[in-house]
N, CA, C and O atoms as a printed pandas DataFrame, in Angstrom:
     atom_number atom_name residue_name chain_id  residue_number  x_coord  y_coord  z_coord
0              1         N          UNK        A               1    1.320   11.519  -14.251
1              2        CA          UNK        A               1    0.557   10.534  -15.009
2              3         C          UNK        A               1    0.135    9.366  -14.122
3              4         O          UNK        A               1   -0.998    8.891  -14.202
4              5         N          UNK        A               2    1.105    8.886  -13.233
5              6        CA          UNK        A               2    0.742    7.927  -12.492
6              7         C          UNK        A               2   -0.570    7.692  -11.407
7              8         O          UNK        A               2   -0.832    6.658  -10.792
8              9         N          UNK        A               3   -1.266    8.931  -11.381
9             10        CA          UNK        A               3   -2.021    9.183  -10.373
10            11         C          UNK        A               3   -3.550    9.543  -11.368
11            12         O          UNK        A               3   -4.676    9.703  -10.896
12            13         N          UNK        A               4   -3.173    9.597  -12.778
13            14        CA          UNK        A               4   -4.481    9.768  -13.227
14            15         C          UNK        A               4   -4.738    8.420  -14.015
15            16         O          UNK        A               4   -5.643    8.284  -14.838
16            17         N          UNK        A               5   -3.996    7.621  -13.725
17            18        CA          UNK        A               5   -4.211    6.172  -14.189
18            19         C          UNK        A               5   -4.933    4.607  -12.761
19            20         O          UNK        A               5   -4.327    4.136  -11.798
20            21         N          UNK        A               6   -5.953    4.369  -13.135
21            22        CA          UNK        A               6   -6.203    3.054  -11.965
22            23         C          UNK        A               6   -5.653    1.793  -12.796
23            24         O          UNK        A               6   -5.864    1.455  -13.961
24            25         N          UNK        A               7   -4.954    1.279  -11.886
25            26        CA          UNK        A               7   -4.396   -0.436  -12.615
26            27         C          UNK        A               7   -5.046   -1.529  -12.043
27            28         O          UNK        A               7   -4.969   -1.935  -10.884
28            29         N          UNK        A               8   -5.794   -2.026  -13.122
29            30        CA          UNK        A               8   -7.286   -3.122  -12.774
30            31         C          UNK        A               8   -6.390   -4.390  -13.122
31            32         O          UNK        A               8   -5.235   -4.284  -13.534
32            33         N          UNK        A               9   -7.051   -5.618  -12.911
33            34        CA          UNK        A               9   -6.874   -7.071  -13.305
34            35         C          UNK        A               9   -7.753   -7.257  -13.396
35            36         O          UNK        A               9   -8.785   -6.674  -13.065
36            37         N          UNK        A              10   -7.373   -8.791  -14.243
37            38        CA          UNK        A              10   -8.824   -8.813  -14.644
38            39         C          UNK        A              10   -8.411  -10.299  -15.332
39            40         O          UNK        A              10   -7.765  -10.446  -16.369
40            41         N          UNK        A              11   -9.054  -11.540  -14.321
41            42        CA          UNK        A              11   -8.997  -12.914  -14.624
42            43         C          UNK        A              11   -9.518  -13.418  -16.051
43            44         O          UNK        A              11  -10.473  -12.790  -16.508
44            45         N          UNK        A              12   -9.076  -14.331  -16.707
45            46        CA          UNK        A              12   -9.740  -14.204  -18.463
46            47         C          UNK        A              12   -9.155  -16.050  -18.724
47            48         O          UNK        A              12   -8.070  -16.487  -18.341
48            49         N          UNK        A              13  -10.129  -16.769  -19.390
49            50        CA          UNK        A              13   -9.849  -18.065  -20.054
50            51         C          UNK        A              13   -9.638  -17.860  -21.713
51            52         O          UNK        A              13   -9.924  -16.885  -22.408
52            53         N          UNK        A              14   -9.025  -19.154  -22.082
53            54        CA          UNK        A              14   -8.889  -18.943  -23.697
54            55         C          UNK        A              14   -9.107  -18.339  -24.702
55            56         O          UNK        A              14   -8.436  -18.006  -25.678
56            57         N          UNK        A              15  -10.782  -18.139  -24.178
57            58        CA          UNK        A              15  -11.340  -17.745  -25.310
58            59         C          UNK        A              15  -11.548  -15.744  -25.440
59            60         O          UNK        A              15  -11.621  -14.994  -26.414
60            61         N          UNK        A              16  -11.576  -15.538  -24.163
61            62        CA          UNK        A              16  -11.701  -14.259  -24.221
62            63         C          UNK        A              16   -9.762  -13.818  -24.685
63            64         O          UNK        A              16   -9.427  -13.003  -25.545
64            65         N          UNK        A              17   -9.032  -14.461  -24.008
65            66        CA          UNK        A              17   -7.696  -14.126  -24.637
66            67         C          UNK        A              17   -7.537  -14.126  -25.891
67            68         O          UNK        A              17   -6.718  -13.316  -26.325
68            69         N          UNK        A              18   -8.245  -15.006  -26.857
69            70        CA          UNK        A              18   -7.684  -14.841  -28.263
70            71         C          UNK        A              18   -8.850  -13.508  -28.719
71            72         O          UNK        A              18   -8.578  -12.759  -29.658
72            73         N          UNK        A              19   -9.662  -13.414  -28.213
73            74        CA          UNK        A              19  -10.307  -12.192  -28.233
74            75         C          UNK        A              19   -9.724  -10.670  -27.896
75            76         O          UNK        A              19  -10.079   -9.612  -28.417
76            77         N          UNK        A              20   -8.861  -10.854  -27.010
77            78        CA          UNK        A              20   -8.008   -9.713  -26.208
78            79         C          UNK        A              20   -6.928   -9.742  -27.742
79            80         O          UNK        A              20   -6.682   -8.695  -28.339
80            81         N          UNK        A              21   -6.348  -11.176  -28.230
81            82        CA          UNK        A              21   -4.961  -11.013  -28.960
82            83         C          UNK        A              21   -5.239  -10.026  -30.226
83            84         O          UNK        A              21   -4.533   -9.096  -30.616
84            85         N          UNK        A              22   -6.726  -10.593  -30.859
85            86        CA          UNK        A              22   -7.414  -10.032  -32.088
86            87         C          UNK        A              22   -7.514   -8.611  -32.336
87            88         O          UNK        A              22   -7.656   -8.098  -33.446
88            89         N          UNK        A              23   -7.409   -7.854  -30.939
89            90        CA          UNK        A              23   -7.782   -6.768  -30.664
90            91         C          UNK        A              23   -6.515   -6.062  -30.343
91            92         O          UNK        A              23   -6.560   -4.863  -30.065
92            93         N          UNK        A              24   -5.244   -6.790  -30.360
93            94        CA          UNK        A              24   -3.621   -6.318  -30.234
94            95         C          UNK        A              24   -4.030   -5.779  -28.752
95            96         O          UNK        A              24   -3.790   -4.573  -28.706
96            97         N          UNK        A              25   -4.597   -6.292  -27.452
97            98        CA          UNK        A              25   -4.261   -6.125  -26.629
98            99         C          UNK        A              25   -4.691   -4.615  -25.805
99           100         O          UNK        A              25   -4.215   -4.104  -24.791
100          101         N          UNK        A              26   -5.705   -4.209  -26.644
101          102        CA          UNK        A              26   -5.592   -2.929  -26.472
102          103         C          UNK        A              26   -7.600   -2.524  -26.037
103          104         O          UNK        A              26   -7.989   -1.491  -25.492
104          105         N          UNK        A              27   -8.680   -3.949  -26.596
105          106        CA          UNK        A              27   -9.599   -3.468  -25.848
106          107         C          UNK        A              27  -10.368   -5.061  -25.337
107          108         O          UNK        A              27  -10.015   -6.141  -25.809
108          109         N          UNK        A              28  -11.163   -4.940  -24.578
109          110        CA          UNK        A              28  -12.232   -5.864  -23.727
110          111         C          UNK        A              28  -13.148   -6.100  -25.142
111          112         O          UNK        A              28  -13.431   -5.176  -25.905
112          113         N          UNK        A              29  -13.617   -7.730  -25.375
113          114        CA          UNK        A              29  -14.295   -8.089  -26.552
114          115         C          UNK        A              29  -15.684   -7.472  -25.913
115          116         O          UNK        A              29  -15.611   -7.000  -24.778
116          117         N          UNK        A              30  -16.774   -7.463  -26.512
117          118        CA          UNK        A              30  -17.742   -7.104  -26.262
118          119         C          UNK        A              30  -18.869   -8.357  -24.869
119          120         O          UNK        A              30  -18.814   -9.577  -25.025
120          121         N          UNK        A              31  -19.519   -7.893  -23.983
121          122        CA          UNK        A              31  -20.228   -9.249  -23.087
122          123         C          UNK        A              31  -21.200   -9.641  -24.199
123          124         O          UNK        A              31  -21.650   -8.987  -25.139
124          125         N          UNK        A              32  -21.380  -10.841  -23.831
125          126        CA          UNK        A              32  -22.099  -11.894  -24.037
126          127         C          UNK        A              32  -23.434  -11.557  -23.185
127          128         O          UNK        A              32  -23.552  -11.122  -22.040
128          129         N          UNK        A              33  -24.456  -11.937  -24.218
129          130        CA          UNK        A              33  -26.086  -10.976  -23.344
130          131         C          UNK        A              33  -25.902  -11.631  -22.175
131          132         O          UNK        A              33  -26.202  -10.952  -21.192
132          133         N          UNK        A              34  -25.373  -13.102  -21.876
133          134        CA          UNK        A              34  -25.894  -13.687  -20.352
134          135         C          UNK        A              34  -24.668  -13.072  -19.603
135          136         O          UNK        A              34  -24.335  -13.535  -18.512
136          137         N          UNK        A              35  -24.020  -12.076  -20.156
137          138        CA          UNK        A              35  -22.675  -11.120  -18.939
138          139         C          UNK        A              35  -23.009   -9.596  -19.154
139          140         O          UNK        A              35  -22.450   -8.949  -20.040
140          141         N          UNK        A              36  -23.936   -9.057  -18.312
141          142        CA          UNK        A              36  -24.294   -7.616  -18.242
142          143         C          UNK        A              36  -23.690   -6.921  -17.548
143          144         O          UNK        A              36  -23.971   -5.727  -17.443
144          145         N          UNK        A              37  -22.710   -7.488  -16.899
145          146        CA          UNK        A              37  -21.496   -6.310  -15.963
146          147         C          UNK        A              37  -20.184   -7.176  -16.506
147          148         O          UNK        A              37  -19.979   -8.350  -16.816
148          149         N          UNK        A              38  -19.338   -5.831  -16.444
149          150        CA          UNK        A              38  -17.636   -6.953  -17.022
150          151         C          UNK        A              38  -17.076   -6.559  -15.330
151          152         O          UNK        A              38  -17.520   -5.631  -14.654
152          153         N          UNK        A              39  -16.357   -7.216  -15.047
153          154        CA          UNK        A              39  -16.011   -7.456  -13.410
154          155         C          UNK        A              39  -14.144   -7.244  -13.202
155          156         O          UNK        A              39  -13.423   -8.071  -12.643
156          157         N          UNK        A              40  -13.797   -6.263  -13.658
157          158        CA          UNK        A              40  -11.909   -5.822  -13.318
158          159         C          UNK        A              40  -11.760   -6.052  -12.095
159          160         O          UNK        A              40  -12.895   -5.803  -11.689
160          161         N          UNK        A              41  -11.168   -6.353  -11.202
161          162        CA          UNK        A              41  -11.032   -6.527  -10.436
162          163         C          UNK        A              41   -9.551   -5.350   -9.790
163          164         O          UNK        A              41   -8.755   -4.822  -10.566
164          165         N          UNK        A              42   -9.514   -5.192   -8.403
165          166        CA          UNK        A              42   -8.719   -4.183   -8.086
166          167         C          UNK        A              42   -7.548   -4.520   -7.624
167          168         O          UNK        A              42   -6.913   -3.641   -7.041
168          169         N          UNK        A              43   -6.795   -6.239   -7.796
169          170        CA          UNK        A              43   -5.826   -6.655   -6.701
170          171         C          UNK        A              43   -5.092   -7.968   -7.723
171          172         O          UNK        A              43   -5.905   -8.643   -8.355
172          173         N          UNK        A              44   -4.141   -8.190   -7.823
173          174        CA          UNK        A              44   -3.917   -9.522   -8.152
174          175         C          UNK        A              44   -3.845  -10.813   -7.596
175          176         O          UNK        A              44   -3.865  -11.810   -8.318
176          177         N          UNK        A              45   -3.763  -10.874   -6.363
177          178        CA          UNK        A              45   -4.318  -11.971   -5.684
178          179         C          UNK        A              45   -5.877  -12.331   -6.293
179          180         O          UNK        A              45   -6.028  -13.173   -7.178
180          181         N          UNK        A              46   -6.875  -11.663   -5.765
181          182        CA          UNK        A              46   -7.856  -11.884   -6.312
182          183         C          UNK        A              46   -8.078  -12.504   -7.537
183          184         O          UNK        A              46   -8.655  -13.590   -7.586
184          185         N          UNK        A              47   -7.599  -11.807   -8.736
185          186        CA          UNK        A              47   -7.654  -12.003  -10.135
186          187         C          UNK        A              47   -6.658  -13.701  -10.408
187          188         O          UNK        A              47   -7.007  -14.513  -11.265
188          189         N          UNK        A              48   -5.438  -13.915   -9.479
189          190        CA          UNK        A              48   -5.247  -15.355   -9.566
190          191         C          UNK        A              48   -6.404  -16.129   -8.742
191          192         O          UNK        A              48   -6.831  -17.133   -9.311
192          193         N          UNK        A              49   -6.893  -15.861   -7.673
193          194        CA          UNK        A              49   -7.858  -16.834   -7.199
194          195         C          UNK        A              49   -9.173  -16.886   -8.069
195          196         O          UNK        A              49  -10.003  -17.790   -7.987
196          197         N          UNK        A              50   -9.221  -16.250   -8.563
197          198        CA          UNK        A              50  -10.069  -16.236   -9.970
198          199         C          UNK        A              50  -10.153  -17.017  -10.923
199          200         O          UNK        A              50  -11.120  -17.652  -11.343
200          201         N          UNK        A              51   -8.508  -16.928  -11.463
201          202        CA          UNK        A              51   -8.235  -17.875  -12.716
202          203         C          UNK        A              51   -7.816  -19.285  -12.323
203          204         O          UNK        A              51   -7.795  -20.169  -13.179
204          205         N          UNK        A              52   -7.418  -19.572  -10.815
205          206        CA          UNK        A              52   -6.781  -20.586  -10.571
206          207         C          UNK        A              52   -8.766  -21.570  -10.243
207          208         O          UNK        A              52   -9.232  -22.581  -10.769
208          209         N          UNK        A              53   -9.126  -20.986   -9.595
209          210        CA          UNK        A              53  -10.643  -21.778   -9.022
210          211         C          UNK        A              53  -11.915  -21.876  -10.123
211          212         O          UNK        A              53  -12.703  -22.819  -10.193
212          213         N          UNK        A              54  -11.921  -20.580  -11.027
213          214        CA          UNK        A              54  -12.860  -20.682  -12.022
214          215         C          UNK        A              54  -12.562  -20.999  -13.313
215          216         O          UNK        A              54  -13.386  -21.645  -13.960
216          217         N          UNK        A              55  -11.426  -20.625  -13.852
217          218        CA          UNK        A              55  -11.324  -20.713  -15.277
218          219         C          UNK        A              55  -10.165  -21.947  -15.840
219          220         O          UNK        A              55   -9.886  -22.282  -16.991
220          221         N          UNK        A              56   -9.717  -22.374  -14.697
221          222        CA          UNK        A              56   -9.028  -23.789  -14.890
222          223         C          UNK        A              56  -10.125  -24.387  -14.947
223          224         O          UNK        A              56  -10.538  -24.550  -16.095
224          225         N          UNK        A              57  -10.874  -24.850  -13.982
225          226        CA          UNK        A              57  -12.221  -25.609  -13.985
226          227         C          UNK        A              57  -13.011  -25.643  -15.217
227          228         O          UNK        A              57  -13.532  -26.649  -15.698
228          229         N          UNK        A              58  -13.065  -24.090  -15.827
229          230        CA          UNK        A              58  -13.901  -24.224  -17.167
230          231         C          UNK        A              58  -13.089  -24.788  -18.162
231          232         O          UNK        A              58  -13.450  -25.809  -18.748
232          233         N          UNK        A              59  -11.633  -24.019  -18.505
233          234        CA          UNK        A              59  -11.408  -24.380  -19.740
234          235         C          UNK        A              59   -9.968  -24.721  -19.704
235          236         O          UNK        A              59   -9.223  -24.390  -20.627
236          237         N          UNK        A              60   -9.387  -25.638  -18.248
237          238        CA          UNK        A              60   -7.907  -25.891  -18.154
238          239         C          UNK        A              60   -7.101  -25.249  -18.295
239          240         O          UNK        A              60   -6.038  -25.867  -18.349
240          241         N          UNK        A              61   -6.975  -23.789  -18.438
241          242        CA          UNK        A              61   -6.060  -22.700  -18.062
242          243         C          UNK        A              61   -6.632  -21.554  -17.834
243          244         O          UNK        A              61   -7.610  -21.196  -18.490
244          245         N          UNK        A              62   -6.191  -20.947  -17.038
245          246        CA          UNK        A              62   -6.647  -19.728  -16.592
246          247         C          UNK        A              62   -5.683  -18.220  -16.157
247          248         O          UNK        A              62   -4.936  -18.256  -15.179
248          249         N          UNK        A              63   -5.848  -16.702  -17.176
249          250        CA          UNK        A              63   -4.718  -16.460  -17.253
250          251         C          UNK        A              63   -5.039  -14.923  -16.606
251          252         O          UNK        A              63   -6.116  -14.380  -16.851
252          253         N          UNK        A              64   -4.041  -14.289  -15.783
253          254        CA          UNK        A              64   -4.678  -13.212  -15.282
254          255         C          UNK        A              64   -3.900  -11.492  -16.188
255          256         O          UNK        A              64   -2.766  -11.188  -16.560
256          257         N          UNK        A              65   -5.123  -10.845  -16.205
257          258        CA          UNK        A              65   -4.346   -9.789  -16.962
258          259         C          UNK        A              65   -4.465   -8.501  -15.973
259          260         O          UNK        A              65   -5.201   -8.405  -14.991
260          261         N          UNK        A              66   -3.297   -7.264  -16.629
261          262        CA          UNK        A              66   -3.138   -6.096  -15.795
262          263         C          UNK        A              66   -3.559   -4.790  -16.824
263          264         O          UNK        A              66   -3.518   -5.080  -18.019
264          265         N          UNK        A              67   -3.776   -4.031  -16.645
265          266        CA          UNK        A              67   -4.048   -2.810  -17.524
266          267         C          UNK        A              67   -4.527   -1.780  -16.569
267          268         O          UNK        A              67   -4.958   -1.967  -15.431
268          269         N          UNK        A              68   -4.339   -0.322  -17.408
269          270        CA          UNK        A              68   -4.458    0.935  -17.066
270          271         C          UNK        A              68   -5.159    1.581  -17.470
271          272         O          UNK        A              68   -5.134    1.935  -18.649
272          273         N          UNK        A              69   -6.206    2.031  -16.445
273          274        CA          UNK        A              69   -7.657    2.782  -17.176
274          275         C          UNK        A              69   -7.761    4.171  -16.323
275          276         O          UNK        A              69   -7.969    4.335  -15.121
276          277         N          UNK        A              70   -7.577    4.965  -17.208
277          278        CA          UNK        A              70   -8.084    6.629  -16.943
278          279         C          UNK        A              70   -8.866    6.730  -15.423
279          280         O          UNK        A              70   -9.891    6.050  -15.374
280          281         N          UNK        A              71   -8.629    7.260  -14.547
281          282        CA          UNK        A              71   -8.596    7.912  -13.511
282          283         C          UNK        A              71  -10.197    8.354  -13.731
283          284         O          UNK        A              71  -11.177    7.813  -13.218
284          285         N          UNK        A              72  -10.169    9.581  -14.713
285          286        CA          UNK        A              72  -11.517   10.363  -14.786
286          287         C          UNK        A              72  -12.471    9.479  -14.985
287          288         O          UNK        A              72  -13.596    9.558  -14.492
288          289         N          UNK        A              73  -12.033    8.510  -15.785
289          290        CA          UNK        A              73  -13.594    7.368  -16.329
290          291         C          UNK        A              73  -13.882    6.445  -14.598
291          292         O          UNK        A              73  -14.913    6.259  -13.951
292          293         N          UNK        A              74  -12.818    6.159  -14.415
293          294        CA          UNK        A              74  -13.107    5.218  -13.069
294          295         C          UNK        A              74  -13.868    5.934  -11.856
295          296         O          UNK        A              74  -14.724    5.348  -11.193
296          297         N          UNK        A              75  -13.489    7.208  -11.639
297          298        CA          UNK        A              75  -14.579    7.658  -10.880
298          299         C          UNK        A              75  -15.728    7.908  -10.664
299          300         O          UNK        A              75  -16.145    8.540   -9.694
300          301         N          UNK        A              76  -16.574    7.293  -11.824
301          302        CA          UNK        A              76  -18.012    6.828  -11.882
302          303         C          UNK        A              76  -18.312    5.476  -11.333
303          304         O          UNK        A              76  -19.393    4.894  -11.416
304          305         N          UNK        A              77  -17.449    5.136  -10.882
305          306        CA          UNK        A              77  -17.345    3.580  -10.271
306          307         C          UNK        A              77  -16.926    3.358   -8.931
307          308         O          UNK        A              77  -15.742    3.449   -8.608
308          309         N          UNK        A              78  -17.972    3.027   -8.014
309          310        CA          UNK        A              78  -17.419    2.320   -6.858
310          311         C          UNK        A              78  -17.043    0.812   -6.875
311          312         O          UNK        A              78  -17.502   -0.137   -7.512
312          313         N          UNK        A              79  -15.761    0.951   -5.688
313          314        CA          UNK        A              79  -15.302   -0.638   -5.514
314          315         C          UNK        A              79  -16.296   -1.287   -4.793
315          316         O          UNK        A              79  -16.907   -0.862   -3.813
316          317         N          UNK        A              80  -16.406   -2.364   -5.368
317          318        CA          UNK        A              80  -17.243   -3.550   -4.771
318          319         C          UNK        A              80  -16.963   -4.620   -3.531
319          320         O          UNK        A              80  -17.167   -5.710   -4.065
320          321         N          UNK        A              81  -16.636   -4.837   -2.285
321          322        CA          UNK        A              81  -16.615   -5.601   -1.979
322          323         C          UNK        A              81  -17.335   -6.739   -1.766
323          324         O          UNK        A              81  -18.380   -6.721   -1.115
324          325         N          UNK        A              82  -16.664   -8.191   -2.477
325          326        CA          UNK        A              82  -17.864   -8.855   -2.524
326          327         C          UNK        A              82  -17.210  -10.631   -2.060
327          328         O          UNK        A              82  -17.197  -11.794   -2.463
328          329         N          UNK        A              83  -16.846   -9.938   -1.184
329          330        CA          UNK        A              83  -16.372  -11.385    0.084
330          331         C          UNK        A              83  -14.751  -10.896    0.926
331          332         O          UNK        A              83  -14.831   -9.878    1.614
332          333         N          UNK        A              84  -14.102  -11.224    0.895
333          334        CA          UNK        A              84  -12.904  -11.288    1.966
334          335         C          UNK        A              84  -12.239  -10.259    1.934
335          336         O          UNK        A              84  -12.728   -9.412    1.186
336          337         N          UNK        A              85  -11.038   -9.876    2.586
337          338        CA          UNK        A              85  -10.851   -8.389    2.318
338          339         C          UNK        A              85   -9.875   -7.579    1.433
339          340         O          UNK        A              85   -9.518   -6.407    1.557
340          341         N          UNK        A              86   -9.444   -8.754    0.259
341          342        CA          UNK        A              86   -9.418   -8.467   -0.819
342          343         C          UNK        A              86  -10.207   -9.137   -2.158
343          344         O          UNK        A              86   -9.587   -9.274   -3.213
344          345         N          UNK        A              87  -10.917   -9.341   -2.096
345          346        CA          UNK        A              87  -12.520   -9.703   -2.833
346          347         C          UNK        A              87  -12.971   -8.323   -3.180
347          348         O          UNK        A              87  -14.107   -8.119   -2.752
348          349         N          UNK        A              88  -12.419   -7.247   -3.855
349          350        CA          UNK        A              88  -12.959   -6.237   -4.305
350          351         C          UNK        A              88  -12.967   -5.677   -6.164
351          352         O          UNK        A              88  -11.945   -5.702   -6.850
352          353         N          UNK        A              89  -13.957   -5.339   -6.541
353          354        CA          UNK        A              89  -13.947   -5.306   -7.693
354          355         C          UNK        A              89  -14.802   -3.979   -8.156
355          356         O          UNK        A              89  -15.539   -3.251   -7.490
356          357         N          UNK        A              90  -14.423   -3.934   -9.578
357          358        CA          UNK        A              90  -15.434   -2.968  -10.322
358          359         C          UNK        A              90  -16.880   -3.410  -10.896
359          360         O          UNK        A              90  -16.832   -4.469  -11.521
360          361         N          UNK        A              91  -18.050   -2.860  -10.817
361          362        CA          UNK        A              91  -18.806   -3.232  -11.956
362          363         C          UNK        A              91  -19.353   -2.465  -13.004
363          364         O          UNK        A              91  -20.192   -1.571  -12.898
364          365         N          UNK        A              92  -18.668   -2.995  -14.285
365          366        CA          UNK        A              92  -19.058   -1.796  -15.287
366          367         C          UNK        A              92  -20.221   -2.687  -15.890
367          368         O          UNK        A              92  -20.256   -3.918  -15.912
368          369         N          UNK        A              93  -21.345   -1.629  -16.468
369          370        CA          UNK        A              93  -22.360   -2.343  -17.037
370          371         C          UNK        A              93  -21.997   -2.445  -18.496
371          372         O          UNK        A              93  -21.324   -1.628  -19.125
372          373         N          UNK        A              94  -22.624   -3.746  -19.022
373          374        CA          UNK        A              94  -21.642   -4.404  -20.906
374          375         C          UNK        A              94  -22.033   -2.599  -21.460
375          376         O          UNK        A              94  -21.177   -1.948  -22.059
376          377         N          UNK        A              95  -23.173   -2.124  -21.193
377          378        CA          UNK        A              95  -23.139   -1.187  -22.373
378          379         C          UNK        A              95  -22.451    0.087  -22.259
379          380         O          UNK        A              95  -22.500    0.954  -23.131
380          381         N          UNK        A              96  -21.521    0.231  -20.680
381          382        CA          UNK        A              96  -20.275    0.844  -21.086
382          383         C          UNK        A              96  -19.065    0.700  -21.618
383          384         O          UNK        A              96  -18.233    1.569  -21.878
384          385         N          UNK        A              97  -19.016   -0.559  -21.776
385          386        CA          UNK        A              97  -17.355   -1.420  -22.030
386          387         C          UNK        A              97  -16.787   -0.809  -23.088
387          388         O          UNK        A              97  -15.575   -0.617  -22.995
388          389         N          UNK        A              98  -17.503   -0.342  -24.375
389          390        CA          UNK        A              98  -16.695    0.104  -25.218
390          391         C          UNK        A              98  -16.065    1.714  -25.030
391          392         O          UNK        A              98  -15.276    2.318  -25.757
392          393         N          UNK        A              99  -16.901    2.249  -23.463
393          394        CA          UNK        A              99  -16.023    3.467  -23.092
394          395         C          UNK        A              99  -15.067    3.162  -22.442
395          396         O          UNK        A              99  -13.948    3.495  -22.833
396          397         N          UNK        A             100  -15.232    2.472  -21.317
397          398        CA          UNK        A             100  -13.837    2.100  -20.246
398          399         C          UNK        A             100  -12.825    1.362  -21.532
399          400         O          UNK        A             100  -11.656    1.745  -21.559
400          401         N          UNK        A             101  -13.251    0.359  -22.541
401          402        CA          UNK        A             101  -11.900   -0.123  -23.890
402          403         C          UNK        A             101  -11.410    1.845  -24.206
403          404         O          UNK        A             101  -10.238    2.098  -23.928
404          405         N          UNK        A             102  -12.157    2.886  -24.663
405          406        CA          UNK        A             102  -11.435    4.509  -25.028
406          407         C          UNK        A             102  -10.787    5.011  -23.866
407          408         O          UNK        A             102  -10.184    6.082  -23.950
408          409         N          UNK        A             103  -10.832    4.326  -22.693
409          410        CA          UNK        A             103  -10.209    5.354  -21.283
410          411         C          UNK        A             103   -8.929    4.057  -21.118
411          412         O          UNK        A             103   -7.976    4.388  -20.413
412          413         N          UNK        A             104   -8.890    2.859  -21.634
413          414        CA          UNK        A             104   -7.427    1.948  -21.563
414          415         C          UNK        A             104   -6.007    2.265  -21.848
415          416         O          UNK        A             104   -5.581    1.875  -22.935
416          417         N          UNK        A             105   -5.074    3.004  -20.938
417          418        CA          UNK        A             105   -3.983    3.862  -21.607
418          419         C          UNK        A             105   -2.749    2.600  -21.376
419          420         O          UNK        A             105   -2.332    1.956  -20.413
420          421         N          UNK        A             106   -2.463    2.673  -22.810
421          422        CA          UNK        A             106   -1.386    1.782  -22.851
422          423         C          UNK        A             106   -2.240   -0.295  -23.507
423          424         O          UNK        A             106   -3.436   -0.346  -23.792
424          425         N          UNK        A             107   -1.549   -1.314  -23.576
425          426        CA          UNK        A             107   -1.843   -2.329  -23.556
426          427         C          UNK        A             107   -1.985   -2.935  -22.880
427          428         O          UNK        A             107   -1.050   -3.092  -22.095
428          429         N          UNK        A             108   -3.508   -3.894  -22.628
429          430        CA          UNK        A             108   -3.656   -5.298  -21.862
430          431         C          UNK        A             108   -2.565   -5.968  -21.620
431          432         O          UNK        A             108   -2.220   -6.224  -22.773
432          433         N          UNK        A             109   -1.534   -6.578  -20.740
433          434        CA          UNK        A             109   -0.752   -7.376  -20.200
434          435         C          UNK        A             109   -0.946   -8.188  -19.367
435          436         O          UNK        A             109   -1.071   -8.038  -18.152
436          437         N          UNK        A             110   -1.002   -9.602  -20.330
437          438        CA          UNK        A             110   -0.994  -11.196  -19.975
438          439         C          UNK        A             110    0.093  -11.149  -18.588
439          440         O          UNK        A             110    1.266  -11.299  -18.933
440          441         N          UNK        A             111   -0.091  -10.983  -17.238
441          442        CA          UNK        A             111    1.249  -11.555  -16.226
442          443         C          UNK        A             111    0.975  -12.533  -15.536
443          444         O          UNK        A             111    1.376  -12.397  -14.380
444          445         N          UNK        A             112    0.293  -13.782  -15.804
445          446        CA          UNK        A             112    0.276  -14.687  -15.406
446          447         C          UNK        A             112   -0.632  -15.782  -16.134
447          448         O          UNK        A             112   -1.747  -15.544  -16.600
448          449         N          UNK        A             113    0.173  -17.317  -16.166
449          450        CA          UNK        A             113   -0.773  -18.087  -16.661
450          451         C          UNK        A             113   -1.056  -19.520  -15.659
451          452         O          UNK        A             113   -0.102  -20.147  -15.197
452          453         N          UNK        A             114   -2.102  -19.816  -15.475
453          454        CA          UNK        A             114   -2.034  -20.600  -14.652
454          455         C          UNK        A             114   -3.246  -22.014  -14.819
455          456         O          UNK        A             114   -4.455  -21.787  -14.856
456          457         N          UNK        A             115   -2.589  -23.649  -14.919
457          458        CA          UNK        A             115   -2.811  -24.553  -15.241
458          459         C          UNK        A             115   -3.484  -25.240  -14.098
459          460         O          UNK        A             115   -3.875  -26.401  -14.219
């Protein structure tokens, strides 16, 4: 099982969290038209330099999450590098999100919050 699962992060502020809670943790709320790619990211460093530089700034806390997405779905996806050499990410386009939320095995997990 462990090998047909990829474990993404994925940096998130307030508002998408009570969005994540509504949903028991289990899918990505839908993008917002001005967010046409949702952006998981592949590392947790990253995903704290994320929440610590962008989403404190927006909305005074910033919290990073972990989850497990199907192997088969992710291989339609290349990693992105998109600055340092862990600056790597996914880009799913919004009008797949509600497939990669059916390929999520197991629950979204909040492991870090940061002020």
């Amino acid at each position: 099982m462990k090998n047909s699962v990829i474990t993404m992060y994925r940096p998130t502020g307030p508002a998408e969290l009570k969005l994540l809670e509504a949903a028991n943790f289990r899918r990505w709320p839908p993008r917002l038209p001005e967010q046409p790619i949702f952006y998981p990211v592949t590392n947790e460093q990253y995903a704290i330099a994320i929440a610590t530089q962008w989403n404190i700034k927006a909305s005074g806390v910033g919290y990073v999450t972990r989850f497990s997405v199907k192997k088969s779905f992710m291989d339609n996806y290349e990693i992105q590098k998109v600055g340092g050499a862990h600056h790597t990410e996914w880009w799913i386009p919004a009008e797949k999100l509600e497939e990669l939320n059916d390929n999520i095995v197991g629950e979204i997990e909040v492991i870090g919050e940061y002020r």
